[in-house]
N, C-alpha and C positions, 0 to 999 in steps of 0.2 A: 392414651391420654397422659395429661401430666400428673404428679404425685400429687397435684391442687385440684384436680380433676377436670382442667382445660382441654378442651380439645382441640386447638388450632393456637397458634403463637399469634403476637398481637398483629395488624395488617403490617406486612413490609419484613415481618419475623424469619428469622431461617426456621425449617421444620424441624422436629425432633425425632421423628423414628427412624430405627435402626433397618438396617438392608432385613435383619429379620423379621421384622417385624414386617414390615412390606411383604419379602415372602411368605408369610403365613397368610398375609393376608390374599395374596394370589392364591394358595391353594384353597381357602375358602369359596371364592370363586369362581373356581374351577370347579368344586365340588356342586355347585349350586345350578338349578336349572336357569334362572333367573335371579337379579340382583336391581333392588328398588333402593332409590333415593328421591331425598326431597328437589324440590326446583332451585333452592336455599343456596343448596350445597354443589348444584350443578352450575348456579353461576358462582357461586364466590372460588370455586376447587379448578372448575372446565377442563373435567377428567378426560384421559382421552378416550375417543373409539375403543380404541385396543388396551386392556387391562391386563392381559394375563402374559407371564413372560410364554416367551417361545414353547420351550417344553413341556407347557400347561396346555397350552392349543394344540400342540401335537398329540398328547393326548388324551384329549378329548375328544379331537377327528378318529384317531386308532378307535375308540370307543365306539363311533359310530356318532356323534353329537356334532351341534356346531362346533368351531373352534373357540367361539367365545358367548357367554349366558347374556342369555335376556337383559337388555336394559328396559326396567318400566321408573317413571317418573314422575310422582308426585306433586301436580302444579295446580291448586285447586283454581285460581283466577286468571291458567293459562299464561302464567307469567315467565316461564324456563323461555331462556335467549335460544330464538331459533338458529345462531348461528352458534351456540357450544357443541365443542367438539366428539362430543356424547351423540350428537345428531346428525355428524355429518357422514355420506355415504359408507357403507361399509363393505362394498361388493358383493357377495352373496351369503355375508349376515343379514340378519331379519333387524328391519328398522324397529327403531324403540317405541316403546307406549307410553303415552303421554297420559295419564289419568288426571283430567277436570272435573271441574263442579259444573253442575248442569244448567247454571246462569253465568259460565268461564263467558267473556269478553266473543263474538263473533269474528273479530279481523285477527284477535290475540289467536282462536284457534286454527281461521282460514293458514296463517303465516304458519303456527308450526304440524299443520297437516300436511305441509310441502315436503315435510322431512322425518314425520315420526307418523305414526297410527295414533289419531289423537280417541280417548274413549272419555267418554262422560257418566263417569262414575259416582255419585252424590248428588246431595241434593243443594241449597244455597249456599252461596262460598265457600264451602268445603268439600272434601273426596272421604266416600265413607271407604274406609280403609278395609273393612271385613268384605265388603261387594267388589274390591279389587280383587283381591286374594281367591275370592268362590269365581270371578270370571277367568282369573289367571289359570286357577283346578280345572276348569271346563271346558274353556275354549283353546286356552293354550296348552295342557295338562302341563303345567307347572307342579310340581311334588317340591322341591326344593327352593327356598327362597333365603338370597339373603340382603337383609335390610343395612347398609349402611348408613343412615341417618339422612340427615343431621340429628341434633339433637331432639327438636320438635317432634318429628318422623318416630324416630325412636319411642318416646314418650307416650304418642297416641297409639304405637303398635302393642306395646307392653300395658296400657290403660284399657285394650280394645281384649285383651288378653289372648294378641294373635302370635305371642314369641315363646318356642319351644327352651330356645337355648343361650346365654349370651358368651360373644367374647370376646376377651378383656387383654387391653394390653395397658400397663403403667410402667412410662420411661422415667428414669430417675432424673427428673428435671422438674422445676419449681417456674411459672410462668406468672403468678399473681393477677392481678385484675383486667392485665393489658390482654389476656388471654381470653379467647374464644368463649363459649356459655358449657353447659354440664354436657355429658354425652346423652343425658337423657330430662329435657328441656320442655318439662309442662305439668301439668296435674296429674300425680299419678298416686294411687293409694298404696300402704304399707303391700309390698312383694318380697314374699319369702325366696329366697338362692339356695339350691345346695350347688357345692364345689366337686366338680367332676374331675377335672385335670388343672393342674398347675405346676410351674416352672419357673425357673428364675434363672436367667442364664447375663453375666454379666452387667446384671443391678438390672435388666427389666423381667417386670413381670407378668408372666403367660396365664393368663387362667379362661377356662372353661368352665359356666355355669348352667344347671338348669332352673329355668325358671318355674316358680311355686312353690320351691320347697320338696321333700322327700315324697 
């Protein structure tokens, strides 16, 4: 995020993170059995299929894993564009999970059942966030998760108090209003941080927190 604590430049913006920062964020990913984002961020970003550089997939084949984690996505009124690139085939990756509210739209879910595992998770316009997470443990044995946002996504995860750890990158750049919303975008009560890890390597900064406090 920016030192304003934006996270996306205004529409039409050049981006600002550093190749490092990218790479960290690959190894993250890499480390994860799974990796959940909002429907938000899947249209406005339209990440590709493939996130992880080369020698992150290779090893995690070596490991025995897929090459690339879980994508599950958060679209409570079935709204994620069935043609982002998030959902398009991925050969013998496992198609993404779509998690719905369980009044999501019937043709909204018919269209992207064609291309993901749609589950109906919640109950009216919304996806309860905690019965993701307990179906992801069980059915999928997910152990590791990591939540990129958006900020919304965020917000409810750390309100739901389903986030171990957060982390944090601030690039030394000032973006003011034209800029995107917080990285953590909704009702959320006083949460205590302790700082695990941190670093600063040419004016950005790295830090690892865990959430709750000591």
């Amino acid at each position: 995020m920016s030192v304003d604590g934006r996270i996306a430049p205004p529409a039409g913006g050049a981006g600002f993170g550093s190749r490092r920062d990218r790479r960290r964020l690959h190894e993250a990913r890499a480390a994860a059995d799974a990796v959940l984002l909002g429907a938000a961020t899947v249209a406005a970003d339209d990440p590709p299929g493939s996130v992880l550089a080369d020698d992150l997939r290779d090893a995690r084949r070596g490991e025995g894993r897929s090459a690339e984690p879980l994508f599950v996505i958060v679209s409570g009124r079935a709204s994620c564009p069935p043609a982002a690139r998030l959902l398009a085939p991925r050969g013998e990756e496992r198609r993404p999970i779509v998690c719905v509210a369980a009044d999501a739209p019937a043709d909204r879910v018919a269209a992207l059942s064609e291309r993901a595992e749609v589950r109906r998770s919640g109950g009216s316009g919304s996806v309860a966030l905690d019965r993701v997470l307990e179906e992801l443990a069980e059915r999928d044995g997910i152990r590791r998760l990591l939540c990129e946002g958006g900020g919304v996504v965020n917000a409810a995860m750390l309100a739901a108090g389903l986030v171990d750890e957060l982390l944090v990158t601030v690039a030394p750049v000032l973006l003011g209003a034209g800029g995107s919303a917080s990285p953590v975008d909704g009702a959320l009560p006083r949460t205590s941080l302790t700082l695990l890890e941190g670093e600063v390597v040419e004016g950005e900064v790295f830090a690892r927190y865990r959430v709750g406090g000591v």
